[in-house]
N, C-alpha and C positions, 0 to 999 in steps of 0.2 A: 901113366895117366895122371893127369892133375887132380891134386886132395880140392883144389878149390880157392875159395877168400875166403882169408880167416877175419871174421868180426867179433870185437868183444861186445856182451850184450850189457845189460844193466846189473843183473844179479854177477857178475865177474864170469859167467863161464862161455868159454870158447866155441860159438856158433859158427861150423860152414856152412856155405852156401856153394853148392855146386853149378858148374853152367851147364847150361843143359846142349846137347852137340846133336846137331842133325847125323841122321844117319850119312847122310851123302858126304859129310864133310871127314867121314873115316876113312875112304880110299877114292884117289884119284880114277882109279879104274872104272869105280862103280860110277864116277860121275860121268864118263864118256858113254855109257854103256845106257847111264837113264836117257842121257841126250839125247842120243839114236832111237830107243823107245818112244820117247814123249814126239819125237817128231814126226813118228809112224802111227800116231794115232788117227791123227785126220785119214787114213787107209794108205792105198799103195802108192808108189813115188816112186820116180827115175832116182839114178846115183846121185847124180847132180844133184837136183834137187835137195835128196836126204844131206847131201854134205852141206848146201847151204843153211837149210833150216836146221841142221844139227849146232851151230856154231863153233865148233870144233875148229880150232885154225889150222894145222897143220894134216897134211892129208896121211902120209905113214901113221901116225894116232889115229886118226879116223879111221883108216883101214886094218887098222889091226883091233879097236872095240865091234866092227863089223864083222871081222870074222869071228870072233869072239863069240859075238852075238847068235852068228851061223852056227858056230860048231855046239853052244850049247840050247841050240834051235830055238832062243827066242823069234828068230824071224828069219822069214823064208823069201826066197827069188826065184823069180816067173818071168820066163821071155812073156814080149806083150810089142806092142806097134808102136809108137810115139804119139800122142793123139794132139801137140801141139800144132796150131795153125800158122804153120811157116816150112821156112822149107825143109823142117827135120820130119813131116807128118808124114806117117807110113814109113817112117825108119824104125828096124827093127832095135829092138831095148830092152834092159831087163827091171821088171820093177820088183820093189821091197813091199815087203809085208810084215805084219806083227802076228806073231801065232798064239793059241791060247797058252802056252808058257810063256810068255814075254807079256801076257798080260798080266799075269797071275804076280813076276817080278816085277813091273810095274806098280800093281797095287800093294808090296812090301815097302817101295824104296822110299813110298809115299810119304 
């Protein structure tokens, strides 16, 4: 971990000043993991979707913070129908959900 900037002050002695580091910025993990959260809050979403609004570019990392997410039940999947107006409507799909642990990590990473 870094000691900081060292400043000398007026009276001669050695003032640091440390920077202050977002939580998020400590593991890459945890950044993929809020992404998937924060984009599950407006409620439940097709995959698609979530991966788009996640911004996550590459999809093996996105599907591995989503299992993640699964296996430590931040958020749960529900078969559900397609409800867009095209010709995917009434195609069967599964949508994501945020469970009250996924909120509770959400309001930590804050």
């Amino acid at each position: 971990m870094r000691a900081g900037k060292l400043t000398k002050s007026n009276s001669t002695q050695i003032v640091i000043k440390r920077r202050r580091r977002s939580f998020l910025r400590s593991s890459p993990a945890i950044d993929g993991v809020a992404a998937i959260l924060k984009s599950l809050r407006r409620g439940e979403i097709t995959f698609s979707q979530l991966f788009i609004d996640s911004n996550i570019k590459f999809k093996k990392s996105f599907l591995k913070y989503l299992n993640y997410c699964k296996d430590k039940q931040y958020v749960t999947k529900k078969p559900g129908f397609s409800k867009t107006p095209n010709r995917w409507e009434g195609r069967p799909v599964m949508y994501y959900s945020i469970t009250e642990k996924g909120w509770r990590f959400l309001e930590i990473i804050k």
